[in-house]
N, C-alpha and C positions, 0 to 999 in steps of 0.2 A: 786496652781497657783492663781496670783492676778485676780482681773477684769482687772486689767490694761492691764497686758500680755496678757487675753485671748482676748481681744480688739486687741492689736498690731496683734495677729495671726491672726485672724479673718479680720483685716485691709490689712497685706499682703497678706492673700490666694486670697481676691476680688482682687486683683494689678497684684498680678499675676497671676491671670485669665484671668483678663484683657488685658496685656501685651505678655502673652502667645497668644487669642486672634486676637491681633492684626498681632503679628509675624507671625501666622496659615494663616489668612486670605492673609494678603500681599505675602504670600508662594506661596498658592491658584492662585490668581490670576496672579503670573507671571509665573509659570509652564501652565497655561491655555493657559496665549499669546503665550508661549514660544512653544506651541504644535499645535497652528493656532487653540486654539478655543477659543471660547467665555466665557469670566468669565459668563455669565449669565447663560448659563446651569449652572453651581454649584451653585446660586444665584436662583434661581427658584425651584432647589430639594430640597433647605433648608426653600425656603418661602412657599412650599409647605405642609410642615409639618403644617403650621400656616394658610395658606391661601385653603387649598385643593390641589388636584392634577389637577384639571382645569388650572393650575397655570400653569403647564406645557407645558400647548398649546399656539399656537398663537404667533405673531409675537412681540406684544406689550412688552416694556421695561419701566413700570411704575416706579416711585417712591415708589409706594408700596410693588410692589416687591422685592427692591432692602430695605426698612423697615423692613418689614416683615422675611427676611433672614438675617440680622446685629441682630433683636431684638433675635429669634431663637438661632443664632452664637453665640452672646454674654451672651444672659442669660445660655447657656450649658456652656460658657468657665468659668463665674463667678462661677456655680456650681463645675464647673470638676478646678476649682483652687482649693475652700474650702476642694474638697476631697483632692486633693492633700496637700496643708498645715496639713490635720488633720494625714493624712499617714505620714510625714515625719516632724513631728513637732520637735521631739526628736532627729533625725537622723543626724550624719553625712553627710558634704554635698557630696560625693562620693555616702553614701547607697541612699540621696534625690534625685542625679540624675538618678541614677537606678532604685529606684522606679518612677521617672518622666516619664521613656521610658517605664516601664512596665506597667505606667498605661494607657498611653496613647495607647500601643498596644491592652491593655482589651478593652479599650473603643471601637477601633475598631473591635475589633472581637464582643464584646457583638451586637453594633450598626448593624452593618453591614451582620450577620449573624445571630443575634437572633430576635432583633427588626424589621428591617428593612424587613423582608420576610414575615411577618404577617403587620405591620402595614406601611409599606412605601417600598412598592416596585420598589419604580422608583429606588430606592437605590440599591439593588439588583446587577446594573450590573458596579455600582465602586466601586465596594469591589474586582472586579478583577484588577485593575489598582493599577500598580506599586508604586504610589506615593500615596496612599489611607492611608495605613498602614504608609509609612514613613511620611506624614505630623501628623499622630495622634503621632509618637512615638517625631517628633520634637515639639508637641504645649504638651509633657508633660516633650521632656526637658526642653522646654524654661519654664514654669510654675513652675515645680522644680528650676530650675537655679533662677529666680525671685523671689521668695518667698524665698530659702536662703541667697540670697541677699540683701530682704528689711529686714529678720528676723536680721539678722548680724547688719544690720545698728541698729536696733528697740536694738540690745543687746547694742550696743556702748552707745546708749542714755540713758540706762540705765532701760530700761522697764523689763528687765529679773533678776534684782537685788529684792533680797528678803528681807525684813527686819524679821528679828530672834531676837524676844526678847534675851538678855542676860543679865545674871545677874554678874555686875563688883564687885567685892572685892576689896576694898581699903584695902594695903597692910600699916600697921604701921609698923615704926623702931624705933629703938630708937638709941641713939648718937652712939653707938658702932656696930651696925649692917649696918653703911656705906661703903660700897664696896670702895677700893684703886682705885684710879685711873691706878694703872699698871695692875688692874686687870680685 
């Protein structure tokens, strides 16, 4: 594989991390209105990771807060993109969006049940809610879907094109080994 290409993969896993991301987050937030709660509870468990679980208390709705949980968000979606493009680099975009859903369900069982009961237990009690698992399984189709999307694009322009040396043979004829035109 060139640098080039592994640049382009590399370029789309961060995009579609990214994009995935944002699709998660905006999910988040209107399933929250849409339940009469507050986006800031799930903005506080996540700047809590970064900021302590003091975070958790109190009435205040800083800016820091709501920093402190986008920077969190985002540096894990940009990570959980890169896994995602390296897992489905090769793949079919059928096998890429099943592995999108499949990772994104890992992520929440690892998170959610492994990390989170040792080191973040405020976590602990949305890993029983409904929409916990299915927002991770959609911010890894949406990450699979984008990333074979930009890959497809990054193939058009020509970034997946190999050059192979070859070696041409100039073929000689001579006056009688001209092919008929009927033929």
């Amino acid at each position: 594989m060139s640098p080039a290409t592994r640049f382009a993969d590399w370029k789309a896993g961060l995009c579609a991390g990214l994009i995935a991301g944002l699709i998660d987050q905006g999910l988040l937030i209107l399933l929250m209105l849409a339940q009469g709660a507050s986006p800031w509870i799930a903005s506080r468990a996540t700047a809590a990771i970064l900021l302590g679980p003091g975070v958790l208390e109190g009435p205040e709705r800083g800016g820091s807060i709501l920093a402190a949980a986008f920077v969190v968000h985002f540096a894990l979606s940009l990570v959980y993109g890169l896994v995602i493009a390296a897992l489905i680099r090769q793949r079919s975009a059928g096998e890429g969006i099943a592995i999108g859903i499949a990772f994104g369900l890992a992520v929440w069982v690892l998170n959610y049940f492994v990390v989170a009961p040792s080191a973040f237990p405020w976590f602990v009690p949305m890993r029983a809610a409904p929409m916990t698992p299915a927002l991770h399984a959609v911010f890894g189709l949406a990450a699979a879907g984008a990333y074979l999307a930009l890959r497809t694009s990054e193939r058009r322009r020509g970034f997946e094109r190999r050059h192979v040396p070859r070696k041409v043979t100039v073929e000689r004829r001579g006056f009688d080994d001209r092919r008929s035109l009927a033929a």
